[in-house]
C-alpha positions in Angstrom: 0.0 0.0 0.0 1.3 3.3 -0.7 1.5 6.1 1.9 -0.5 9.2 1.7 2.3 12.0 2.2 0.2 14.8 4.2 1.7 17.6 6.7 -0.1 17.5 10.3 -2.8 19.9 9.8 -3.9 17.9 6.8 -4.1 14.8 9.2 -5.9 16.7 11.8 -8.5 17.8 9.1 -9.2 14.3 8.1 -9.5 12.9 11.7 -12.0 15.8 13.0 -13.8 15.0 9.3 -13.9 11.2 10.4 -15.0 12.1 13.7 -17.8 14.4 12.4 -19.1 11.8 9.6 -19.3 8.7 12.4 -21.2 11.3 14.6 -23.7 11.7 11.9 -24.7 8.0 11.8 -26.7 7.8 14.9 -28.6 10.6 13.0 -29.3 9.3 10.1 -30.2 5.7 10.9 -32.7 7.7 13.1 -33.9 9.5 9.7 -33.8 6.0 8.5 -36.2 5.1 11.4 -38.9 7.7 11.3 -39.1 7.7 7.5 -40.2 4.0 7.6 -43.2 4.7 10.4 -44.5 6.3 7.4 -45.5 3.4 5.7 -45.0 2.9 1.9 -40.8 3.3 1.3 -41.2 3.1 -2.6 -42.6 6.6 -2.6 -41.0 7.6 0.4 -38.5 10.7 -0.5 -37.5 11.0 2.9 -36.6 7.4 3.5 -34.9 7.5 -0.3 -32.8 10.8 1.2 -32.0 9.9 4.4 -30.8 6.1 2.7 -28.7 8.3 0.2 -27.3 10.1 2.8 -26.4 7.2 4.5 -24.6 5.6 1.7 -22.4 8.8 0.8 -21.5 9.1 4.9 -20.2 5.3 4.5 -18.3 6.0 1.3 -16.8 9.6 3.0 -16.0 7.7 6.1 -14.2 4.5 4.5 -12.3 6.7 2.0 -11.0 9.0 4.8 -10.4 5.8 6.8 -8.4 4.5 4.3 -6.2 7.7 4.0 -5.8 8.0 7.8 -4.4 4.6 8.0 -1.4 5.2 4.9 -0.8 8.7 6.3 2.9 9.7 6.8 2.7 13.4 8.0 5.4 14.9 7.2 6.9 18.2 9.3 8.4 20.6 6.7 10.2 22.6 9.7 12.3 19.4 10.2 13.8 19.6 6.3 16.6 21.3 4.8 18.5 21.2 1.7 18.1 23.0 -2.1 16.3 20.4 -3.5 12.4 21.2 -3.6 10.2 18.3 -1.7 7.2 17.4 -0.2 6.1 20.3 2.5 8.5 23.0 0.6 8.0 26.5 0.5 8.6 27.7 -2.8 8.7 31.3 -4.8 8.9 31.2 -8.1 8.9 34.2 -10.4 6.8 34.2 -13.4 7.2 35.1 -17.5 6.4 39.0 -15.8 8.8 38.9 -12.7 6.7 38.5 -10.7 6.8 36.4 -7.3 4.6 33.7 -6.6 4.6 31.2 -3.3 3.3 27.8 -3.5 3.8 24.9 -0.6 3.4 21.5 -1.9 1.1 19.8 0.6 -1.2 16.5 0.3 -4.2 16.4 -1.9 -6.6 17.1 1.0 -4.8 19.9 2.2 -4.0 21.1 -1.4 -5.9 25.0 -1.5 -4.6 27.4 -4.3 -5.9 30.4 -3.2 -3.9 30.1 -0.2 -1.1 29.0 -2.0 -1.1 25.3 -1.4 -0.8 22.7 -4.2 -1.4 19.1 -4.0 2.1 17.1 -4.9 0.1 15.4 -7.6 -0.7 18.5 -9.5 1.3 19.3 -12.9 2.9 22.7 -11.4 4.2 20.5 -8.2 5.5 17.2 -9.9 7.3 19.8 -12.3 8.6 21.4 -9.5 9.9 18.3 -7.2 13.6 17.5 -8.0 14.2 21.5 -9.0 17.1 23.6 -7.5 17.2 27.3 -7.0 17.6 29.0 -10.5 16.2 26.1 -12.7 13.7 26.9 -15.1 10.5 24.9 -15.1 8.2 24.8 -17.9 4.3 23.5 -17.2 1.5 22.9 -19.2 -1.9 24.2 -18.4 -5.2 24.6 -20.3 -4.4 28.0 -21.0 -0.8 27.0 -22.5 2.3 26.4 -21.7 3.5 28.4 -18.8 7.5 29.2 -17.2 8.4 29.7 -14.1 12.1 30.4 -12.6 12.6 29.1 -9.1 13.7 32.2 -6.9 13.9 30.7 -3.2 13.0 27.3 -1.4 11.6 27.3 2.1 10.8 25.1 4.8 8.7 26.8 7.3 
């Protein structure tokens, strides 16, 4: 089984997610319950509902299961070196000049807008391996894009 690289916030996420998701079930086999006093379940939309619910909890808990149990969280303050990894910090500087930050994080935790990007993502698996000053080339939807890499972090 492979792990499922992930830095500690991204493992405390999933476990409170887990957490909240078996909470629910009491809940909805109680849905389940009342929905069948009703009488006739082959037109009953809130027996159909609460039973959909009930299979998309199962699925979001066994998936989440599964990536709790290959986690290997990974503390970014506790690297070092000038090749870009997992849980790096990096700035980049685009076709413009201008500087851009990105940390490569897990795919739960990935979030662009706040700079994050899942290691499976073209931009990160382009950037993995890099040194300062290489010169990375990605392509996107919109085109092909370049980026130099300015500075690598591990905060």
């Amino acid at each position: 089984m492979q792990s499922v690289p992930m830095l500690a916030e991204g493992y405390e996420r999933l476990t409170a997610d887990l957490k909240a998701y078996r909470a629910e079930r009491p809940t909805i086999v109680e849905a389940i319950e009342t929905a069948r006093a009703h009488g006739d379940l082959s037109e009953n939309a809130e027996y159909h509902a609460a039973k959909e619910r009930q299979g998309q909890v199962e699925a979001y808990i066994a998936d989440i299961e599964n990536k709790v149990s290959r986690a290997q969280i990974i503390d970014p303050t506790t690297l070092s070196g000038d090749r870009i990894v997992f849980g790096a910090t990096v700035t980049l500087l685009d076709e413009d000049d201008k500087p851009i930050k990105y940390q490569i994080v897990g795919e739960t935790e990935a979030d662009a807008k706040r700079g994050r990007i899942s290691y499976n993502s073209p931009l990160a698996k382009a950037l993995i391996g890099k040194n300062v000053g290489d010169e990375i080339e990605v392509s996107v939807p919109s085109g092909d894009k370049f980026y130099l890499v300015e500075k690598i972090e591990f905060i």
